[in-house]
Residue frames as a rotation matrix with the C-alpha (Angstrom) as fourth column:
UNK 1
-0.848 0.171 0.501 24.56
0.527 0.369 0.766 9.59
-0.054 0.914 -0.403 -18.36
UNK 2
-0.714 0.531 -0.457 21.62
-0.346 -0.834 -0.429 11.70
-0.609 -0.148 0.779 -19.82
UNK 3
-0.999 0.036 -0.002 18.33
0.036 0.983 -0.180 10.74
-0.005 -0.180 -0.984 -20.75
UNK 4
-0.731 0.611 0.304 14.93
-0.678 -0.699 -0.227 11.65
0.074 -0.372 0.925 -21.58
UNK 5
-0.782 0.615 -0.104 11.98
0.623 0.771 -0.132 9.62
-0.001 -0.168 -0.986 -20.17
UNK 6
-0.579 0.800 0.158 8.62
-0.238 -0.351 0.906 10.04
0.780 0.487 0.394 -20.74
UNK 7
-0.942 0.313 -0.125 6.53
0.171 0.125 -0.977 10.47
-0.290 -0.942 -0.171 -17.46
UNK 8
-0.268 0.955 -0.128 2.40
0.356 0.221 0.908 9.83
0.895 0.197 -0.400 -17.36
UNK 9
-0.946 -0.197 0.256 0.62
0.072 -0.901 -0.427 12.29
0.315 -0.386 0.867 -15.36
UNK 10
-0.505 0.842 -0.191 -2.87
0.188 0.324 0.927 11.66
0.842 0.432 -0.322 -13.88
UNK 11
-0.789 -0.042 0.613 -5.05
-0.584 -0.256 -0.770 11.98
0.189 -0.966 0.178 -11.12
UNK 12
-0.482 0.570 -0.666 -6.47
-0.206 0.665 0.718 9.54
0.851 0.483 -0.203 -9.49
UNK 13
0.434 0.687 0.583 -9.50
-0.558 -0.303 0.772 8.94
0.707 -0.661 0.252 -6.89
UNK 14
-0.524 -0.395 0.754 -8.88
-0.801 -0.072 -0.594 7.91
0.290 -0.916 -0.279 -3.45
UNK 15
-0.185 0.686 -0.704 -10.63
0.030 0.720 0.694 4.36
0.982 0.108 -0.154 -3.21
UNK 16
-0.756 0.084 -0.649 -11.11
0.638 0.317 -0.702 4.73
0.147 -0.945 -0.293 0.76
UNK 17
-0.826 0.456 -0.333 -12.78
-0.185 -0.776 -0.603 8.13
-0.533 -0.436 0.725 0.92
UNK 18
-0.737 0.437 -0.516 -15.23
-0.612 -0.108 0.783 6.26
0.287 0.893 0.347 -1.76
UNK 19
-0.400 0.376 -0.836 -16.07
0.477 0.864 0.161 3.10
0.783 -0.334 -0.525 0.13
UNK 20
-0.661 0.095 -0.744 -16.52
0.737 -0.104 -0.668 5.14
-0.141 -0.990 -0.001 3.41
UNK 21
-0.506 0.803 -0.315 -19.05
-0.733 -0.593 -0.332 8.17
-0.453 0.063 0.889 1.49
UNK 22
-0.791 -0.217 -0.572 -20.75
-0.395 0.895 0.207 4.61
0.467 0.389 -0.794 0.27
UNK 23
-0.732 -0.053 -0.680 -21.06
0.533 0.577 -0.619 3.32
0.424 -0.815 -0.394 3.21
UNK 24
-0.740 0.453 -0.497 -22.30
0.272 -0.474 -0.837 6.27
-0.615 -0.755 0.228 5.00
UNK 25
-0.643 0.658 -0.393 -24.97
-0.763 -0.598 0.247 6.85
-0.073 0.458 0.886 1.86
UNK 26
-0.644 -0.117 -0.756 -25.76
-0.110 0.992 -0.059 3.55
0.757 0.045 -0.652 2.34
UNK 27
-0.451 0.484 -0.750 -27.05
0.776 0.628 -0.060 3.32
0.442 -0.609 -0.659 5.56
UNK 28
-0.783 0.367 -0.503 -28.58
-0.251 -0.925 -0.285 6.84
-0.570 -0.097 0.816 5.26
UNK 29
-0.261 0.695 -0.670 -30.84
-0.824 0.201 0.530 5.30
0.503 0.691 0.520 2.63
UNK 30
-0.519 0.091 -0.850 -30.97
0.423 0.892 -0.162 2.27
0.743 -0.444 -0.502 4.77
UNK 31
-0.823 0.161 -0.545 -32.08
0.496 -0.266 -0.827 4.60
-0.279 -0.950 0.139 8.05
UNK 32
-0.522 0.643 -0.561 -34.59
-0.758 -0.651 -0.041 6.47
-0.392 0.403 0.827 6.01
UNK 33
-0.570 0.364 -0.736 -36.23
-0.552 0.494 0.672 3.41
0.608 0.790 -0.080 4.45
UNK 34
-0.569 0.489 -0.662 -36.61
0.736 0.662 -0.144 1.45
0.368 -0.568 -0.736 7.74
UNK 35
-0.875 -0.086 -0.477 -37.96
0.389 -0.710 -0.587 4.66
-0.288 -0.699 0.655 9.08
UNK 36
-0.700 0.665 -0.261 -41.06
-0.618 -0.380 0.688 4.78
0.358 0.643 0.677 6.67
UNK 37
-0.267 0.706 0.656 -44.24
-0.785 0.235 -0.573 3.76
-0.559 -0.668 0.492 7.98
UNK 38
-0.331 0.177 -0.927 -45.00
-0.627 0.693 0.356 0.55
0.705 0.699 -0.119 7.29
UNK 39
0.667 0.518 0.536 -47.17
-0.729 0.304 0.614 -2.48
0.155 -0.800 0.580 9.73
UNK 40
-0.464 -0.874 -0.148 -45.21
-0.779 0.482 -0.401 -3.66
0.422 -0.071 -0.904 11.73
UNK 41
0.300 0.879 0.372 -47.83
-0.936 0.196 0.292 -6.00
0.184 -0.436 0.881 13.29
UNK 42
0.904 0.042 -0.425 -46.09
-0.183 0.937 -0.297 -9.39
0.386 0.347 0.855 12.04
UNK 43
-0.110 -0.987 0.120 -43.10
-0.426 -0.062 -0.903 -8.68
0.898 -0.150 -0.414 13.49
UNK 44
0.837 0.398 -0.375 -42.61
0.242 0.345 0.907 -10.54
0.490 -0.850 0.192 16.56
UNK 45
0.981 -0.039 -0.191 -40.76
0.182 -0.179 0.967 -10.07
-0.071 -0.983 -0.168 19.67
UNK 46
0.624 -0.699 0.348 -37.78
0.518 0.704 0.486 -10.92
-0.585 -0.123 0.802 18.73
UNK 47
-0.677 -0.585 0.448 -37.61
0.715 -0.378 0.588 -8.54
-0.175 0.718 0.674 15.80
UNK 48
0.244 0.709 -0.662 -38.83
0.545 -0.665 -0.511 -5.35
-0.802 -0.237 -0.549 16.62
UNK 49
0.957 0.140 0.253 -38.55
0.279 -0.683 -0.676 -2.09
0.078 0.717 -0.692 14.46
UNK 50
0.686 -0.727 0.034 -35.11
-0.723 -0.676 0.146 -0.83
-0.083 -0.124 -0.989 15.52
UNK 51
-0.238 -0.895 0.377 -33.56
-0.242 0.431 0.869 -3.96
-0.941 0.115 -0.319 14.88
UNK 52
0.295 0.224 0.929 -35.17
0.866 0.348 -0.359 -4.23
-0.404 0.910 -0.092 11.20
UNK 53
0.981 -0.148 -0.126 -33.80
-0.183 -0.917 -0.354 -0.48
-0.063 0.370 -0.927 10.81
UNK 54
0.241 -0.899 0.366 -30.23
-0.521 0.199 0.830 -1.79
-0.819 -0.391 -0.420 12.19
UNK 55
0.171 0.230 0.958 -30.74
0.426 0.859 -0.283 -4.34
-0.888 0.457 0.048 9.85
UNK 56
0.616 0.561 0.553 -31.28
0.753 -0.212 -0.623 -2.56
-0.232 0.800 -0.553 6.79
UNK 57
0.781 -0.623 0.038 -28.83
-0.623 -0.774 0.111 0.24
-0.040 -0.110 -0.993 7.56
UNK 58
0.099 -0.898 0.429 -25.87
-0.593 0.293 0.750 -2.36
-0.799 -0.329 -0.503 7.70
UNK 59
0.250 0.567 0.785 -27.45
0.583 0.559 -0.590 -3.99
-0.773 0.604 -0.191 4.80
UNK 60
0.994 0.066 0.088 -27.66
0.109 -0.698 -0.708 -0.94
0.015 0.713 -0.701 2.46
UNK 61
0.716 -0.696 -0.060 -24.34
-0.494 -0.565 0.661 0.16
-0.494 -0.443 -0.748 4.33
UNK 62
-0.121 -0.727 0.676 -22.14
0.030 0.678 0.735 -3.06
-0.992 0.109 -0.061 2.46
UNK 63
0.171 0.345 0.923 -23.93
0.853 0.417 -0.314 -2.93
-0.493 0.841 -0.223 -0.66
UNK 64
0.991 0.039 -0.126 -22.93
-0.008 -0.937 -0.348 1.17
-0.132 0.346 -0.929 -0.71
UNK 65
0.322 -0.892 -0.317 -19.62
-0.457 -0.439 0.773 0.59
-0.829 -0.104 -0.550 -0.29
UNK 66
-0.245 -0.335 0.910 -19.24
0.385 0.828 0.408 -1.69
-0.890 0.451 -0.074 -2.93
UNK 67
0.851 0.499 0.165 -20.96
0.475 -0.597 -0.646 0.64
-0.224 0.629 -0.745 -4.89
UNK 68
0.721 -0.576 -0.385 -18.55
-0.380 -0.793 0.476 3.53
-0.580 -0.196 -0.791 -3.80
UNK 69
-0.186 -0.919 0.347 -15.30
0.187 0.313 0.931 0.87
-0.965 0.238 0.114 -4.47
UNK 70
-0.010 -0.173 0.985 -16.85
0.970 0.236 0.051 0.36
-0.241 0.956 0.166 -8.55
UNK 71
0.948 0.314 0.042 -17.51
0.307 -0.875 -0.374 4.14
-0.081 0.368 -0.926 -8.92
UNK 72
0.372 -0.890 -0.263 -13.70
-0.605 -0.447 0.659 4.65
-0.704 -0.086 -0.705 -7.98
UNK 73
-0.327 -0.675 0.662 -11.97
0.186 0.641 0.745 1.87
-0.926 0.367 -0.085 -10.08
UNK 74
0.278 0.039 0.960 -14.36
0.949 -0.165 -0.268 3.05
0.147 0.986 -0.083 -13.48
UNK 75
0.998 0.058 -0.024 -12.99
0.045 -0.927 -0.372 6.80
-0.044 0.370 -0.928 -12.44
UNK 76
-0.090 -0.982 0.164 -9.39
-0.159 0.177 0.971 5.31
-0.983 0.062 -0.172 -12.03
UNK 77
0.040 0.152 0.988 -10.30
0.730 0.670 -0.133 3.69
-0.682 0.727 -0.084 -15.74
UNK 78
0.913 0.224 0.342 -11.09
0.404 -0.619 -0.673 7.12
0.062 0.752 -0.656 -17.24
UNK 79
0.779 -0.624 -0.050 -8.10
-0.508 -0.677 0.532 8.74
-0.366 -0.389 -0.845 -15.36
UNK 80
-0.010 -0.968 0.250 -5.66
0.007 0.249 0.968 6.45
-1.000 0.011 0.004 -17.12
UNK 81
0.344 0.229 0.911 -7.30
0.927 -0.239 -0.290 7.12
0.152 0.944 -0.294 -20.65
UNK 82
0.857 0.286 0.429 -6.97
0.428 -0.858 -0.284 10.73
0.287 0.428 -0.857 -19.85
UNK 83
0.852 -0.330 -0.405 -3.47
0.277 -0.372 0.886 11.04
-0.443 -0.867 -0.226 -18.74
UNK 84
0.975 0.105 0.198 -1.00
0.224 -0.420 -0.879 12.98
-0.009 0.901 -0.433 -19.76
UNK 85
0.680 -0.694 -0.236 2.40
0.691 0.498 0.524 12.63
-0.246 -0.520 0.818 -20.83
UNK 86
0.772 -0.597 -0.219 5.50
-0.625 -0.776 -0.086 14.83
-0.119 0.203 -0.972 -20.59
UNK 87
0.725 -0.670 -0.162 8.84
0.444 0.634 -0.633 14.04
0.527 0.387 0.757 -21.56
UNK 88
0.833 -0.464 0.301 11.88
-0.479 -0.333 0.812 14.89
-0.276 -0.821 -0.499 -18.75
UNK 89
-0.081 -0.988 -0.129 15.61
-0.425 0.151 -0.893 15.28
0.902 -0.017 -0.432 -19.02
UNK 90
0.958 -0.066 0.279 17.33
-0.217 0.472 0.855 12.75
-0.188 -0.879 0.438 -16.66
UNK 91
0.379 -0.876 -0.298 20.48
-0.530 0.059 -0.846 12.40
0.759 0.478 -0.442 -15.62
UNK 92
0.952 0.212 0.222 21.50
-0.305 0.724 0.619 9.43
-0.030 -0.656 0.754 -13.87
UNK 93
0.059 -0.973 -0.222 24.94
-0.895 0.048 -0.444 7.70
0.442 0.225 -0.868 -12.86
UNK 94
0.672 -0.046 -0.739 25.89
0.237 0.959 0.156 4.04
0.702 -0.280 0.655 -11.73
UNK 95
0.308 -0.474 0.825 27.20
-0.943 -0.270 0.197 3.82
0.130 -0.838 -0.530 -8.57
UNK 96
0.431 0.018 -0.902 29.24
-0.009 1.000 0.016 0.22
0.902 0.001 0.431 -7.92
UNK 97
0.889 0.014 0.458 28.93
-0.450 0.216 0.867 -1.48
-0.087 -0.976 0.198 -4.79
UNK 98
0.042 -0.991 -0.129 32.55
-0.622 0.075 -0.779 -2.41
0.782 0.113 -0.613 -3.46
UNK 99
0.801 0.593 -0.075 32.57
-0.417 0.644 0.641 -5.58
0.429 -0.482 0.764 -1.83
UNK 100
0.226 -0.849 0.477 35.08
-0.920 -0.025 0.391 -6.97
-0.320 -0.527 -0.787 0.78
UNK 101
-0.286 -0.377 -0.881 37.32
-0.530 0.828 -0.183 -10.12
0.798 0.414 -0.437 -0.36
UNK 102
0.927 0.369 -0.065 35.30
-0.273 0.785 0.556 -13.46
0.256 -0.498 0.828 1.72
UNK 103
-0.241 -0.826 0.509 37.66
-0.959 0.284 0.007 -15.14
-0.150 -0.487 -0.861 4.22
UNK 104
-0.537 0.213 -0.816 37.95
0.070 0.975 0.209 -19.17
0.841 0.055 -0.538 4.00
UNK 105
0.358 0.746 0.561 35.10
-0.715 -0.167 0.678 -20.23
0.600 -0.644 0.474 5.79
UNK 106
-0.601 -0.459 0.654 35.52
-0.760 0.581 -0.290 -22.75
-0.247 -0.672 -0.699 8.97
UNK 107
-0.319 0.607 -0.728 34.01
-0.205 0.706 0.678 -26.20
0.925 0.366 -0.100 8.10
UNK 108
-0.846 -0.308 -0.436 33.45
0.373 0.242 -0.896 -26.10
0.381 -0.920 -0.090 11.93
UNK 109
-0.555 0.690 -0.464 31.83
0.425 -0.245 -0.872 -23.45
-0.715 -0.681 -0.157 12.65
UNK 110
0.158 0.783 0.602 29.01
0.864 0.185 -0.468 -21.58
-0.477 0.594 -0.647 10.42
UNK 111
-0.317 -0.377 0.870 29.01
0.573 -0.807 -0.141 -18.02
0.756 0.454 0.472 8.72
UNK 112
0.146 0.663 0.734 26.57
-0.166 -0.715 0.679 -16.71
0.975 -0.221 0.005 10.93
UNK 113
0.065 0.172 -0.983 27.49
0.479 0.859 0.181 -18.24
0.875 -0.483 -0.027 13.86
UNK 114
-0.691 -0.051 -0.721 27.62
0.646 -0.492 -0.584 -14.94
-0.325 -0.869 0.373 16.00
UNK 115
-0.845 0.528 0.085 24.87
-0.534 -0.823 -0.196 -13.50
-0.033 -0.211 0.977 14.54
UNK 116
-0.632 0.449 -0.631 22.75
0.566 0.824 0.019 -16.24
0.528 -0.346 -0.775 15.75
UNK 117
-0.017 0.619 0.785 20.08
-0.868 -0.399 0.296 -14.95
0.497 -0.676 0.544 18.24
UNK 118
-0.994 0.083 -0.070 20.28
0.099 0.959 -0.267 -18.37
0.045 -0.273 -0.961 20.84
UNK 119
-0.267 0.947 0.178 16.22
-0.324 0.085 -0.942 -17.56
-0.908 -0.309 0.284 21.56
UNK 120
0.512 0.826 0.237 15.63
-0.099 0.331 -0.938 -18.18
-0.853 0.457 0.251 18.43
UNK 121
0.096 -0.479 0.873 17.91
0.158 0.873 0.462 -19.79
-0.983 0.093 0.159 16.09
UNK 122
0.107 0.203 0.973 15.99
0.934 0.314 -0.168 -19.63
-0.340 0.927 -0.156 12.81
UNK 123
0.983 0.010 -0.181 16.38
-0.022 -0.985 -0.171 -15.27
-0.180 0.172 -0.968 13.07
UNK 124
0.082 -0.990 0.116 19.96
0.996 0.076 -0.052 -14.04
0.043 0.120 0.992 12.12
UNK 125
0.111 -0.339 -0.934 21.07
0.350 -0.867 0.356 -10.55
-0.930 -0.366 0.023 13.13
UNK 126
0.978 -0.195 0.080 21.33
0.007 -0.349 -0.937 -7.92
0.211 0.916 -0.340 10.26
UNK 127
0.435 -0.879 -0.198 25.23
0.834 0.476 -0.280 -7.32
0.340 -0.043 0.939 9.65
UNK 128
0.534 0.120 -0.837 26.75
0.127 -0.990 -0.061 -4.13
-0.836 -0.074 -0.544 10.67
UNK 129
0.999 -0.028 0.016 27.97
-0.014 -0.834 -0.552 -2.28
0.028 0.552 -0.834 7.84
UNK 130
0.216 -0.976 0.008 32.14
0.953 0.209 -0.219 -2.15
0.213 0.055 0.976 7.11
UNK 131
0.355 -0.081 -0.931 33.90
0.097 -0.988 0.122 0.81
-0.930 -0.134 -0.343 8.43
UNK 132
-0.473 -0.522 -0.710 34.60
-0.311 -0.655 0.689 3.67
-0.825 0.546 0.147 5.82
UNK 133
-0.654 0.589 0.475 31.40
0.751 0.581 0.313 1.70
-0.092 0.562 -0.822 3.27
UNK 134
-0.220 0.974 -0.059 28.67
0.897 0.178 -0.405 4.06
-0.384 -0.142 -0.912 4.23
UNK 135
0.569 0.148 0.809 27.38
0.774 -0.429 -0.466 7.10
0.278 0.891 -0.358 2.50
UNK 136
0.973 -0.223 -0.059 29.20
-0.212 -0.965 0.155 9.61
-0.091 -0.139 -0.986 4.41
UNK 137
0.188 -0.929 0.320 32.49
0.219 0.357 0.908 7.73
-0.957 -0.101 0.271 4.38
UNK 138
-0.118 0.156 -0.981 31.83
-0.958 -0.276 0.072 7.96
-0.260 0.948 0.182 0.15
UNK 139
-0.777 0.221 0.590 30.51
0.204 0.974 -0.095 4.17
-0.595 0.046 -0.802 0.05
UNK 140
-0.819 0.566 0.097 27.81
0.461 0.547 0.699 3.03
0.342 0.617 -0.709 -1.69
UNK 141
-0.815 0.415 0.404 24.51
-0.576 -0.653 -0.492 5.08
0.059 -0.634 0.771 -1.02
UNK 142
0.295 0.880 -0.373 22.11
-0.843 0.423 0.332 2.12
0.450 0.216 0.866 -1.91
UNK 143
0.303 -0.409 0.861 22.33
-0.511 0.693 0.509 -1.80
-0.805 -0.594 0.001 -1.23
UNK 144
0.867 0.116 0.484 21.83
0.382 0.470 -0.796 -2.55
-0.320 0.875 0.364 -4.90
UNK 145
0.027 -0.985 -0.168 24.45
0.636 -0.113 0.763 -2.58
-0.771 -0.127 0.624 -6.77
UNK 146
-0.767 -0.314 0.560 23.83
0.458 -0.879 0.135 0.45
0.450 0.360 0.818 -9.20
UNK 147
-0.010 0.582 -0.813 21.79
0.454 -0.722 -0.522 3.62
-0.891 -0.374 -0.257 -7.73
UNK 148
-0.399 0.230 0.887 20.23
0.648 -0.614 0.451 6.45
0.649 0.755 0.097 -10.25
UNK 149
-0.507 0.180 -0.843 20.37
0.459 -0.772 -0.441 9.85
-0.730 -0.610 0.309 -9.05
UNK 150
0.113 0.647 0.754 17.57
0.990 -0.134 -0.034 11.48
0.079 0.751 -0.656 -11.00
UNK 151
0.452 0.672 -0.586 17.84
0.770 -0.626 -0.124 15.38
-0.450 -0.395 -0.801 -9.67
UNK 152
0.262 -0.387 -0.884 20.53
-0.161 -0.921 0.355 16.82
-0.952 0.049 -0.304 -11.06
């Protein structure tokens, strides 16, 4: 069957490589603040200068990424205003899954009862696959029961 759909074209930002140049601008502005001269007199043992820089650098460092994350999601916002659509020939075909006729079951024993796992009961084995079913036999190339071949 043929078919044209309409495909949406955009480019959008990478939200990791945002949070993580963030981050690191973060606690570059964090390492450069604690690093300004300022009295530290009141500080006491406990909390010297290099852990009020640490501080501050892990500080800044959470509050950049978050930064970073909203800068990406309002440039994902613009990038779906500004995208752009094309329209594409498709031709696609239903493929129908061919299913074997069910034997009477035993009231005895279960369906699964050999693909049990005894360690562990509640797991069932995947089935294997009927001979002469799979794609090279000329079976079914999906599990679903229609497939769409878009390429040709």
């Amino acid at each position: 069957m043929k078919d044209t759909i309409d495909v949406a074209v955009r480019r959008s930002p990478k939200y990791p490589a945002f949070i993580v140049v963030g981050i690191v601008l973060g606690m570059v502005a964090g390492g450069i603040l604690g690093l300004l001269p300022v009295d530290t007199s009141e500080l006491t043992q406990q909390f010297n200068r290099g852990s009020a820089v640490w501080l501050i650098m892990v500080v800044l460092g959470i509050v950049g990424g978050f930064l970073g994350a909203i800068v990406a999601l309002i440039l994902d916002r613009r990038s779906i205003k500004k995208a752009t659509t094309y329209r594409v020939a498709a031709e696609y075909r239903e493929v129908r899954r061919h299913r074997p006729a069910a034997a009477p079951a035993d009231p005895a024993q279960p369906d699964n009862a050999a693909a049990v796992d005894p360690a562990h009961p509640d797991r069932v084995a995947p089935e294997a696959p009927a001979a002469g079913t799979g794609p090279d036999q000329g079976g079914p190339a999906t599990a679903s029961g229609t497939h769409r071949d878009m390429g040709e």
